[in-house]
GUMI-939207 format. One record per residue: residue number from 1; residue in one letter; x, y, z of N, C-alpha, C in turn. Coordinates in nm, 2 decimals, padded with zeros to 4 digits. Example, Ala and Ser with C-alpha at 12.3 -4.5 7.8 and 13.67 -1.06 7.14 Angstrom:
<kolgus>
KOLGU; nuti; gulum; nxx; nyy; nzz; caxx; cayy; cazz; cxx; cyy; czz
KOLGU; 1; A; 01.32; -00.57; 00.78; 01.23; -00.45; 00.78; 01.32; -00.33; 00.78 $
KOLGU; 2; S; 01.28; -00.22; 00.71; 01.37; -00.11; 00.71; 01.29; 00.00; 00.79 $
</kolgus>
This chain:
<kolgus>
KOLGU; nuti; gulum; nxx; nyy; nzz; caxx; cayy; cazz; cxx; cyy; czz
KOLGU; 1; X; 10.55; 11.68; 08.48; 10.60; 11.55; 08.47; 10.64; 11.50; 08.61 $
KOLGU; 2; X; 10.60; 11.40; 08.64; 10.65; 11.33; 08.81; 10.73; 11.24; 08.75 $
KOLGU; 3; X; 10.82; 11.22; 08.81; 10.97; 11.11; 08.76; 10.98; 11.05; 08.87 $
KOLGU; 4; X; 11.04; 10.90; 08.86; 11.06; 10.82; 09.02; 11.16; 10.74; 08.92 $
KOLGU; 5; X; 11.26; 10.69; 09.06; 11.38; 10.64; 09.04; 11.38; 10.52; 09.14 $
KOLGU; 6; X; 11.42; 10.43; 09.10; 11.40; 10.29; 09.19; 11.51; 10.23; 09.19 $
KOLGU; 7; X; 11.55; 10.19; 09.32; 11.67; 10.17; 09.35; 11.63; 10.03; 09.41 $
KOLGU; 8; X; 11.72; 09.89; 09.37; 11.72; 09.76; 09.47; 11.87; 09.68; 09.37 $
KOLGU; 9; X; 11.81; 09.58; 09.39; 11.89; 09.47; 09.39; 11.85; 09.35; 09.25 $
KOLGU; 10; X; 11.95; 09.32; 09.17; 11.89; 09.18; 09.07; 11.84; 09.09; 09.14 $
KOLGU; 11; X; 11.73; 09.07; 09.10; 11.65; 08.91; 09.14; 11.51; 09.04; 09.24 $
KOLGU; 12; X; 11.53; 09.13; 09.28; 11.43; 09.20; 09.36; 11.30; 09.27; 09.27 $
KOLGU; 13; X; 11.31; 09.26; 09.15; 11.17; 09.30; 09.06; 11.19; 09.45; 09.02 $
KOLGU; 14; X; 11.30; 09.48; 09.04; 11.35; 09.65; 09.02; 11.24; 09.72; 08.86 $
KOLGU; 15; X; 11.29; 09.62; 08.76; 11.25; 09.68; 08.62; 11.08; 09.65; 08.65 $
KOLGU; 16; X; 11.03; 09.53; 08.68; 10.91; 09.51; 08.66; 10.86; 09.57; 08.78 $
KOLGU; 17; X; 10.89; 09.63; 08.88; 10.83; 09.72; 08.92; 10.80; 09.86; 08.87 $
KOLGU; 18; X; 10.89; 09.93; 08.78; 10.90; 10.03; 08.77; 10.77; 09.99; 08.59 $
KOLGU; 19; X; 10.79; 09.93; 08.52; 10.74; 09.86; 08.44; 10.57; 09.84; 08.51 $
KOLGU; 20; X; 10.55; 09.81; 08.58; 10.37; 09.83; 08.63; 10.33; 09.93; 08.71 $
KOLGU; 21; X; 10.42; 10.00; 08.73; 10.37; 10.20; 08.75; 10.37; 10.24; 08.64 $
KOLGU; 22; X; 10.43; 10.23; 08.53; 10.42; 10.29; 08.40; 10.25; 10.23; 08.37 $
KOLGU; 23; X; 10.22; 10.13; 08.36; 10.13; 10.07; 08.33; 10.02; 10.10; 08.40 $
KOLGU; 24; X; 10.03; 10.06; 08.56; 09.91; 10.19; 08.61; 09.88; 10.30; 08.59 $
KOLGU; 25; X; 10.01; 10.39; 08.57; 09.99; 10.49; 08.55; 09.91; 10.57; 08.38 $
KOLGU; 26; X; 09.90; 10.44; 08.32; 09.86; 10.44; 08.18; 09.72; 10.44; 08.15 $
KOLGU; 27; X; 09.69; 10.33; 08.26; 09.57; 10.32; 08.28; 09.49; 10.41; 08.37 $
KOLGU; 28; X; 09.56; 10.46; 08.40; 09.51; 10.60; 08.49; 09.49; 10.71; 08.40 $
KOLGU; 29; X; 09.53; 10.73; 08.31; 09.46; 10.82; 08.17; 09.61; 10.89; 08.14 $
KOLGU; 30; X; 09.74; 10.87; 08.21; 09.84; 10.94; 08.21; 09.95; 10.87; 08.10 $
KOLGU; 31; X; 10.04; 10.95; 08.05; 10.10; 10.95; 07.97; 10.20; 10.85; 08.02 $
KOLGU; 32; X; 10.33; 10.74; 08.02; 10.41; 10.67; 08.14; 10.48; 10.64; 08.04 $
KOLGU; 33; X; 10.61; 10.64; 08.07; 10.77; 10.50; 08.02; 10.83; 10.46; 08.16 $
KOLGU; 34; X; 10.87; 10.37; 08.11; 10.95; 10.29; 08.24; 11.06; 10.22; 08.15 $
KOLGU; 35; X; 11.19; 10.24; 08.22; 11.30; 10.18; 08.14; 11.45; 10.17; 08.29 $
KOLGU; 36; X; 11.46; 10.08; 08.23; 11.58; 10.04; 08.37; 11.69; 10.07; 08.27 $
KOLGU; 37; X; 11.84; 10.06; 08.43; 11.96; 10.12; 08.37; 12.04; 10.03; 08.45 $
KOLGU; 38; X; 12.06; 09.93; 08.32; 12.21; 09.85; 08.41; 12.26; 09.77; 08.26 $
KOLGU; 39; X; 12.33; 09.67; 08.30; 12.39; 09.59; 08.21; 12.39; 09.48; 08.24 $
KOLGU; 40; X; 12.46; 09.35; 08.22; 12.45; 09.23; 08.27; 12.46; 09.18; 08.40 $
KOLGU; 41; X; 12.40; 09.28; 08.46; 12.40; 09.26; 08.63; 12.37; 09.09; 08.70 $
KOLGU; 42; X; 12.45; 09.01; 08.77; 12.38; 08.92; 08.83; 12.32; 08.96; 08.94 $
KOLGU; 43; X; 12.24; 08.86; 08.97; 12.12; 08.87; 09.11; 12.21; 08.94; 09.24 $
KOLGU; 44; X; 12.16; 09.06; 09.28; 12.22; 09.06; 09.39; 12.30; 09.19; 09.35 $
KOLGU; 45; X; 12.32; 09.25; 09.26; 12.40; 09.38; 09.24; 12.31; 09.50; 09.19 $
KOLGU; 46; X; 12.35; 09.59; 09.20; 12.28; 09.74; 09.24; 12.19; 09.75; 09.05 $
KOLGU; 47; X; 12.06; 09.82; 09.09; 12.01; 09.80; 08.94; 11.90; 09.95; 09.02 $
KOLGU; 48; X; 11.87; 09.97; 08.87; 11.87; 10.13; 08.89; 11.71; 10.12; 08.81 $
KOLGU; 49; X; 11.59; 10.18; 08.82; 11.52; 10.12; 08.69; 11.39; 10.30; 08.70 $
KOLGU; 50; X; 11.39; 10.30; 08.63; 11.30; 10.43; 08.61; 11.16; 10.44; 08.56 $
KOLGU; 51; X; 11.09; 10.54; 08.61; 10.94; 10.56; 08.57; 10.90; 10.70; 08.55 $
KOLGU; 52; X; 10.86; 10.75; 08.43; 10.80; 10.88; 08.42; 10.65; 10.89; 08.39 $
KOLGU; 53; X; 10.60; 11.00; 08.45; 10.44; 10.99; 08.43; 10.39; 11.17; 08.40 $
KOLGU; 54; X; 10.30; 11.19; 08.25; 10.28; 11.30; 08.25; 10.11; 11.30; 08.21 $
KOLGU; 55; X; 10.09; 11.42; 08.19; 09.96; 11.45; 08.15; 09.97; 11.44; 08.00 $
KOLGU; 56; X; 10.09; 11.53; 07.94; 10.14; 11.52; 07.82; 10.24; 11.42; 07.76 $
KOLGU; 57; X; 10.29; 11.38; 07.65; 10.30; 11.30; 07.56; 10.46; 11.32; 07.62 $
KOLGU; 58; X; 10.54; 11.17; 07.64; 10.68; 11.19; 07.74; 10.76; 11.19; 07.60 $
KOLGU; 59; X; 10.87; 11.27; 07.56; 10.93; 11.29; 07.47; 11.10; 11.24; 07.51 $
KOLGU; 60; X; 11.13; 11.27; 07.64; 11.27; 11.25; 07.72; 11.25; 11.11; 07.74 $
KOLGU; 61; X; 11.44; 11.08; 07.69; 11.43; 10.88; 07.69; 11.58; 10.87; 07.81 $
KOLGU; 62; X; 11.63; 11.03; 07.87; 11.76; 10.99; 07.90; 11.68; 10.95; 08.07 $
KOLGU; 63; X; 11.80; 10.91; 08.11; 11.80; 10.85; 08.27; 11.75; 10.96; 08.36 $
KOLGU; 64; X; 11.67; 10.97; 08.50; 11.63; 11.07; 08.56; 11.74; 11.06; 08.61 $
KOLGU; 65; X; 11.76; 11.19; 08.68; 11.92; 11.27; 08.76; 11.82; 11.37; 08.88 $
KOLGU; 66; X; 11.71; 11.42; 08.86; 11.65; 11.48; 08.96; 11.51; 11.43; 08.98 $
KOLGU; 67; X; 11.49; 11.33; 09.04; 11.39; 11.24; 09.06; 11.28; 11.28; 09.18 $
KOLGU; 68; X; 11.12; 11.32; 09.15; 11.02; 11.36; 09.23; 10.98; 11.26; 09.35 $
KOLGU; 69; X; 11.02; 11.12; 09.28; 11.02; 11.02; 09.40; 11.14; 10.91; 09.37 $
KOLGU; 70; X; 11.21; 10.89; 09.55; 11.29; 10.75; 09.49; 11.23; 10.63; 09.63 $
KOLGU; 71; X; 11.26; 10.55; 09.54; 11.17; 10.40; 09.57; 11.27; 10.30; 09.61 $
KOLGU; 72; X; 11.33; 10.29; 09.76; 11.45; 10.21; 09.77; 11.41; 10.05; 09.84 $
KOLGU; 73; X; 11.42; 09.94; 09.73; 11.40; 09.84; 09.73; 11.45; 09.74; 09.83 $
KOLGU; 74; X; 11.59; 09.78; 09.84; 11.71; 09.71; 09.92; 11.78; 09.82; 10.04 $
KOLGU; 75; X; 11.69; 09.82; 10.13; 11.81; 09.92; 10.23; 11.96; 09.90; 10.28 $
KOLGU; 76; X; 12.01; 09.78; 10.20; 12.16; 09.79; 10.22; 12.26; 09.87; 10.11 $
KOLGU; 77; X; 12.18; 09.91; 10.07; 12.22; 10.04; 09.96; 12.21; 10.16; 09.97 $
KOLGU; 78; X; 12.15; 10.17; 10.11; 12.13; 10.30; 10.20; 12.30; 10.37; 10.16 $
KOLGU; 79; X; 12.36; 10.26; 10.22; 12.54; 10.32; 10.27; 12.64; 10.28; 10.16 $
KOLGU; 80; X; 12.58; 10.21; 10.01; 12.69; 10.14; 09.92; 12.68; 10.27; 09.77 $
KOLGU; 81; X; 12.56; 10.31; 09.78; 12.52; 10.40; 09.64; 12.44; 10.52; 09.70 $
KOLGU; 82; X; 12.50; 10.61; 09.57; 12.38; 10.76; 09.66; 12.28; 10.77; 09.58 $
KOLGU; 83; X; 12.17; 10.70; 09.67; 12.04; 10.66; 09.57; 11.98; 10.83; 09.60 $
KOLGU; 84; X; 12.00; 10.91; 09.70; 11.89; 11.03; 09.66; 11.92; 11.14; 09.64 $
KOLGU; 85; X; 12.05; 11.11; 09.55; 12.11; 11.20; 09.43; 11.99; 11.26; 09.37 $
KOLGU; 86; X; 12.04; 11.38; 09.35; 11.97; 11.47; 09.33; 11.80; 11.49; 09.31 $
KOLGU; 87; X; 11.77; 11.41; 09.42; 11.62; 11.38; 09.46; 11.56; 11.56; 09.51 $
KOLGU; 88; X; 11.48; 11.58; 09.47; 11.38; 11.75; 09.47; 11.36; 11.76; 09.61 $
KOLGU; 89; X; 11.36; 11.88; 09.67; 11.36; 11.92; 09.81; 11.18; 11.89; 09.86 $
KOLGU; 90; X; 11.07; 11.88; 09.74; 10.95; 11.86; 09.82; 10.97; 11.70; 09.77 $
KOLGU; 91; X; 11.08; 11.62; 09.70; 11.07; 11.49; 09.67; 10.97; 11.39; 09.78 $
KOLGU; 92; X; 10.98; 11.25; 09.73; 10.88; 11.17; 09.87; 11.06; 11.04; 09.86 $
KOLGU; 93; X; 11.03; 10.97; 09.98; 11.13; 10.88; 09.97; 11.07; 10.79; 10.02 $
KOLGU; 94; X; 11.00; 10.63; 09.99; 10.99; 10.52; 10.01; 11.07; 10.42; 10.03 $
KOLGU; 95; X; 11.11; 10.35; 10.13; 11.21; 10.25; 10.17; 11.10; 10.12; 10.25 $
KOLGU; 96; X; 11.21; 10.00; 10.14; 11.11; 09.90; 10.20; 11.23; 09.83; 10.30 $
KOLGU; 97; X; 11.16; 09.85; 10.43; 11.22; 09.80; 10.58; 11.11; 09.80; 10.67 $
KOLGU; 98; X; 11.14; 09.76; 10.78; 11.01; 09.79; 10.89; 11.15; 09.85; 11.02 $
KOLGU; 99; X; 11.22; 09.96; 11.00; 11.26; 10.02; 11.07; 11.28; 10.17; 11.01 $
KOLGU; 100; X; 11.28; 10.27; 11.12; 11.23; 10.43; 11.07; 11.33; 10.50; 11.02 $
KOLGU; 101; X; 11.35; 10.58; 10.99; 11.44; 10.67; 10.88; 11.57; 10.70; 11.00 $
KOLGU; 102; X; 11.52; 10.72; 11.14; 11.63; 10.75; 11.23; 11.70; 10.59; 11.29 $
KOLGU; 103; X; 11.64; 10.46; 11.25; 11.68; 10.38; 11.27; 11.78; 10.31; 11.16 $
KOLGU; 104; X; 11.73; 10.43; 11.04; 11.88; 10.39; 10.92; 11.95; 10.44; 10.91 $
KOLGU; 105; X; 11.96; 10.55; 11.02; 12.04; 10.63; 11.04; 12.04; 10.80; 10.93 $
KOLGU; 106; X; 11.90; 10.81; 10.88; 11.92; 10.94; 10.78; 11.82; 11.03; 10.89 $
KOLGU; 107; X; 11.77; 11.01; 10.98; 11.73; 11.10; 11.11; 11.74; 11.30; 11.03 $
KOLGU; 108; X; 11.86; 11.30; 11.01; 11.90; 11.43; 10.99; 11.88; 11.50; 10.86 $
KOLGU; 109; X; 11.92; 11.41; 10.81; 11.90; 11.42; 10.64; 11.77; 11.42; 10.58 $
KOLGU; 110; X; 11.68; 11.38; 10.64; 11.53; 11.39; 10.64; 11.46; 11.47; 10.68 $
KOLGU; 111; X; 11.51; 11.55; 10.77; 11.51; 11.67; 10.82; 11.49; 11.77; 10.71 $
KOLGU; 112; X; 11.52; 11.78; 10.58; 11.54; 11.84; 10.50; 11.37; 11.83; 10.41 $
KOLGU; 113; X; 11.34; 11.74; 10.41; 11.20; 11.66; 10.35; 11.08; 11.72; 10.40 $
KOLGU; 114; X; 10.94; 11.72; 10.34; 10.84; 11.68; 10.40; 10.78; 11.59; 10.51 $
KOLGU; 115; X; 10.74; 11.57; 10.64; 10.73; 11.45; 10.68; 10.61; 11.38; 10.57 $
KOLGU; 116; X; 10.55; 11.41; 10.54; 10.42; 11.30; 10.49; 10.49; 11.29; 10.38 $
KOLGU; 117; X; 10.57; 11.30; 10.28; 10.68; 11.28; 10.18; 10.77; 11.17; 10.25 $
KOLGU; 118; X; 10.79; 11.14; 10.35; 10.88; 10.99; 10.39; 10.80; 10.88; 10.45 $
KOLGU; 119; X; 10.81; 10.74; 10.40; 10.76; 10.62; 10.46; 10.86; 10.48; 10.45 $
KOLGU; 120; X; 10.87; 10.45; 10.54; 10.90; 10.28; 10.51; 10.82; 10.19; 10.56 $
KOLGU; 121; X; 10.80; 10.07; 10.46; 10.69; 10.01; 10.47; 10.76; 09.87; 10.46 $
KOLGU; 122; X; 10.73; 09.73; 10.51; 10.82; 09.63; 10.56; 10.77; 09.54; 10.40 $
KOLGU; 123; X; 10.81; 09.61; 10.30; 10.77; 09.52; 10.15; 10.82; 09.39; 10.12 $
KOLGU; 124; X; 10.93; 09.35; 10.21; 10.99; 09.20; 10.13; 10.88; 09.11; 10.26 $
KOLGU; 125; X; 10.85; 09.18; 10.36; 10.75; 09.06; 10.48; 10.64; 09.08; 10.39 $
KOLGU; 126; X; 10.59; 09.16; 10.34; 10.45; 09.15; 10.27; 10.41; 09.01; 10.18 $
KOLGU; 127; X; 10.55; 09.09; 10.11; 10.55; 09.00; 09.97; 10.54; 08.82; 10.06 $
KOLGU; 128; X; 10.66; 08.84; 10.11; 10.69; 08.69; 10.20; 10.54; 08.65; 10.17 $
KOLGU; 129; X; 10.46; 08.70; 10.25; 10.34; 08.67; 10.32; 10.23; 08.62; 10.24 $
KOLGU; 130; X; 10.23; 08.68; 10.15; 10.11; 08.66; 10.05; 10.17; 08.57; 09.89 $
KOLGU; 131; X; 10.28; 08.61; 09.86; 10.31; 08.51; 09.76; 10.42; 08.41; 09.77 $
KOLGU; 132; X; 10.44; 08.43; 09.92; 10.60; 08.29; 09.94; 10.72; 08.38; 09.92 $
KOLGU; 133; X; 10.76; 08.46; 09.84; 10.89; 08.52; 09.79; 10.93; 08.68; 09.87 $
KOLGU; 134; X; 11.03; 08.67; 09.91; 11.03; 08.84; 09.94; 11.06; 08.92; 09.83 $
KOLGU; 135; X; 11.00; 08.92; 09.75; 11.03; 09.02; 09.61; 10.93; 09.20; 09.65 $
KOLGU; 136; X; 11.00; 09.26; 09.68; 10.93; 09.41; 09.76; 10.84; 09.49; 09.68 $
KOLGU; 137; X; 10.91; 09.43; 09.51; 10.83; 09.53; 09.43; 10.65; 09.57; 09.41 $
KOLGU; 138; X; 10.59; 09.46; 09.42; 10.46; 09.51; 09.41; 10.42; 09.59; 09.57 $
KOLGU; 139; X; 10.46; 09.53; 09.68; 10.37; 09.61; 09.81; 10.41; 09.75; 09.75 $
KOLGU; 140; X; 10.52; 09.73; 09.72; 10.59; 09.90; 09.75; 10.51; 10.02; 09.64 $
KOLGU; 141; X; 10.47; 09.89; 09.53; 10.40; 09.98; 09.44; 10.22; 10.05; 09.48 $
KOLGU; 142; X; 10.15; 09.94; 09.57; 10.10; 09.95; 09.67; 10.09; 10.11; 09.75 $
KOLGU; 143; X; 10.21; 10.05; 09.83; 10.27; 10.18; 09.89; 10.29; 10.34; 09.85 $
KOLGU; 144; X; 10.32; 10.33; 09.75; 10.37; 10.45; 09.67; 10.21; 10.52; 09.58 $
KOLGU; 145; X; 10.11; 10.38; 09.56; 10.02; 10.48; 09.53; 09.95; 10.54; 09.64 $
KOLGU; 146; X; 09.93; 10.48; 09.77; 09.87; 10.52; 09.86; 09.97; 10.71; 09.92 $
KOLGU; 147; X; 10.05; 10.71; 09.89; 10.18; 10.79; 09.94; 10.16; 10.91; 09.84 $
KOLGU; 148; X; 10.15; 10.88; 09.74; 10.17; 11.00; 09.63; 10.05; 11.05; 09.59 $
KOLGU; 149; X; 09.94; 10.94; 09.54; 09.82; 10.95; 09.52; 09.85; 10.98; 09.40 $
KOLGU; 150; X; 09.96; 10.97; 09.30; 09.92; 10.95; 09.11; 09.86; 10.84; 09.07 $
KOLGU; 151; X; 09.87; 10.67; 09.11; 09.86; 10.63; 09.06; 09.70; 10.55; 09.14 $
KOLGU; 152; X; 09.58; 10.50; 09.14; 09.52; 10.42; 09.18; 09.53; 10.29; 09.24 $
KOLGU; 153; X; 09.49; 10.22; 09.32; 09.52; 10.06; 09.37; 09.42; 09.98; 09.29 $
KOLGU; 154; X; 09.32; 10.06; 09.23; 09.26; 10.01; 09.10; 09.36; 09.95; 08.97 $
KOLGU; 155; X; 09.48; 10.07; 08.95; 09.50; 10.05; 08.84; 09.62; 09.99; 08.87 $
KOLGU; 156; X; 09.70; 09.98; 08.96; 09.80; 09.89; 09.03; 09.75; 09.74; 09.03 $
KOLGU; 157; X; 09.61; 09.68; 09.07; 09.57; 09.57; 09.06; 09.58; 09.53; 08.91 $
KOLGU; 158; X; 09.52; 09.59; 08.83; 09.50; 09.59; 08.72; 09.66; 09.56; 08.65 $
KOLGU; 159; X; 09.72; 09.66; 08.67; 09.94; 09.63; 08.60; 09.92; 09.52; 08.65 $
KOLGU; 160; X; 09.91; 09.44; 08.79; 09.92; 09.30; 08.81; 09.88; 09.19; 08.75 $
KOLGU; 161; X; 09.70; 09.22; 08.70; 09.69; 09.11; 08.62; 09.75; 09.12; 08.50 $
KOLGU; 162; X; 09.78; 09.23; 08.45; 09.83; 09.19; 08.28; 09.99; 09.13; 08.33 $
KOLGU; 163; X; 10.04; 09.14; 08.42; 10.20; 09.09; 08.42; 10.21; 08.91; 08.47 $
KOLGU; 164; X; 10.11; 08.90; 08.57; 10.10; 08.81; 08.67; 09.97; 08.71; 08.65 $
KOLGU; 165; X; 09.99; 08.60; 08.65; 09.85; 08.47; 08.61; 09.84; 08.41; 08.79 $
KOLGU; 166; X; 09.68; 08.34; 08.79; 09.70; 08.29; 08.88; 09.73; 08.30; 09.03 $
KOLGU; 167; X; 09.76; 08.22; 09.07; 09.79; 08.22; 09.23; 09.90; 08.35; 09.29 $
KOLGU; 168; X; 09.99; 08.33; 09.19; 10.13; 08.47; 09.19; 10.05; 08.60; 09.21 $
KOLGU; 169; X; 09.94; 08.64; 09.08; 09.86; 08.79; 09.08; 09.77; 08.78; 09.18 $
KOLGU; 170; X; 09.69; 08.64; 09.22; 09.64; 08.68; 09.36; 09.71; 08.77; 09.51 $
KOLGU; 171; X; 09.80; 08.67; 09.49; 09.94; 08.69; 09.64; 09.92; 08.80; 09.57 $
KOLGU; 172; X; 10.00; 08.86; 09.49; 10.05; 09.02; 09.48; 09.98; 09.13; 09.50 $
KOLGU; 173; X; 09.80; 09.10; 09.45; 09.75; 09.19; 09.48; 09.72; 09.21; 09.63 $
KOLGU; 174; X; 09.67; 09.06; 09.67; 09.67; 09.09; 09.83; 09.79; 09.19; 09.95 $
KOLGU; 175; X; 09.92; 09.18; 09.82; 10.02; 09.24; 09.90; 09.99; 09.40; 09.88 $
KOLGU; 176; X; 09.98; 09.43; 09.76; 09.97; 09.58; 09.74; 09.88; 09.61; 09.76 $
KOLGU; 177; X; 09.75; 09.52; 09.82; 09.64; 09.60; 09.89; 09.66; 09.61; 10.02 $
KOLGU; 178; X; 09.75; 09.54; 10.06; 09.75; 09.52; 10.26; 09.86; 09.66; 10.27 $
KOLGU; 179; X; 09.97; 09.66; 10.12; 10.08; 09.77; 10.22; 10.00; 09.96; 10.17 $
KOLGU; 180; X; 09.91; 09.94; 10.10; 09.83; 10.06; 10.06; 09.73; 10.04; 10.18 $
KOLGU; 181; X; 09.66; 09.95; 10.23; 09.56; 10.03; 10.32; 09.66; 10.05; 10.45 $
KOLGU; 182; X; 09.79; 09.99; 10.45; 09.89; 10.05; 10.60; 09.92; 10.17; 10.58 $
KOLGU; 183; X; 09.93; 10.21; 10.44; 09.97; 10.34; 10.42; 09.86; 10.45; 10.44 $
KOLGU; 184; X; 09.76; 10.39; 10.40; 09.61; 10.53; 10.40; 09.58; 10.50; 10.57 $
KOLGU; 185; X; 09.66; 10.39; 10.66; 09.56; 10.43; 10.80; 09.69; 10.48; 10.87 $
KOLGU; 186; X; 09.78; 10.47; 10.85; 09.92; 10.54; 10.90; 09.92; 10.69; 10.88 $
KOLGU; 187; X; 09.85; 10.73; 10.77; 09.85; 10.81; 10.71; 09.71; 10.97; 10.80 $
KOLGU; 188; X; 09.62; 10.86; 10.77; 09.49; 10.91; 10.85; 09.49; 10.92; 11.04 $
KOLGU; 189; X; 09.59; 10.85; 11.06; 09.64; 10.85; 11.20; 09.72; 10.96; 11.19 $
KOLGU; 190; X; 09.80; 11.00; 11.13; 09.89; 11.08; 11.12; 09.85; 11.26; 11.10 $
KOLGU; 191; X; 09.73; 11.24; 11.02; 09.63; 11.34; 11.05; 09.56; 11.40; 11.15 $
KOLGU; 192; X; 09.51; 11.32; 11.27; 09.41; 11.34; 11.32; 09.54; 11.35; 11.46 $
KOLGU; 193; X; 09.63; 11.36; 11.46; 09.75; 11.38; 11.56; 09.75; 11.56; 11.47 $
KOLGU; 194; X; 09.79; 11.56; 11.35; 09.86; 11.73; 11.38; 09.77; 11.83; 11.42 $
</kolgus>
């Protein structure tokens, strides 16, 4: 079972992001729940939202505590919440910023990681860009498939249309196709250096 844990902000697409990994991931032939953890949060306060993905039938409904990937939406949460609580030593960490892991100051702490297991990718300029709104969640879903490789940009376009009509599921997909092909040539660069 891969478990991911998504960390942002109300009003940032926290649930419905985690909500169209379940659904790519579904459509990817895999087993998925997605369920967020908060309460009457307004826009703007810490929201927590979860995704599991198996080959077999997911039977666990409690909250993840040791999460295979975490997905941080809002980097000012970096220093307010301990989003990578008990995140797995080969874990991956995705952060949507366009500054580097030693420019958020976890330089050290990452040290502990995989490098090809850490990315940040500039998700709220994406979004900006292609549908007007900085809402991070779909690039990053983008992102995350290109990074992990469970889920497809097939089946990510696809979660889009069933959630999104219109001009909105255009922008979106344009976004999670622009921050997945930064991720496969960052990636493929990143290769042909080791």
């Amino acid at each position: 079972m891969f478990q991911v844990r998504i960390h942002g902000r109300g009003g940032q697409g926290v649930v419905t992001g985690a909500e169209m990994m379940s659904i790519a991931a579904f459509l990817g032939g895999r087993h998925a729940q997605a369920f967020p953890s908060f309460g009457s949060e307004r826009t703007g306060a810490p929201v927590v939202a979860f995704c599991r993905m198996d080959e077999r039938e997911i039977r666990l409904r409690e909250p993840i505590m040791q999460p295979d990937a975490i997905i941080i939406q809002d980097p000012t949460l970096l220093h307010q919440v301990d989003v990578f609580s008990g995140l797995k030593k080969d874990g991956y960490i995705l952060i949507n910023t366009s500054r580097s892991f030693t420019e958020l100051g976890l330089g050290e702490f990452v040290k502990a990681f995989k490098p090809e297991h850490l990315l940040t990718v500039p998700a709220s300029e994406l979004a900006m860009n292609h549908v007007g709104r900085a809402v991070p969640n779909v690039p990053l879903l983008g992102a995350f498939a290109a990074l992990c490789g469970l889920i497809s940009l097939e089946a990510v376009q696809s979660a889009i249309d069933q959630k999104f009509k219109g001009a909105v599921a255009l922008g979106n997909k344009a976004a999670a196709e622009q921050a997945y092909n930064t991720v496969m040539q960052h990636t493929a660069k990143e290769s042909q250096h080791a």
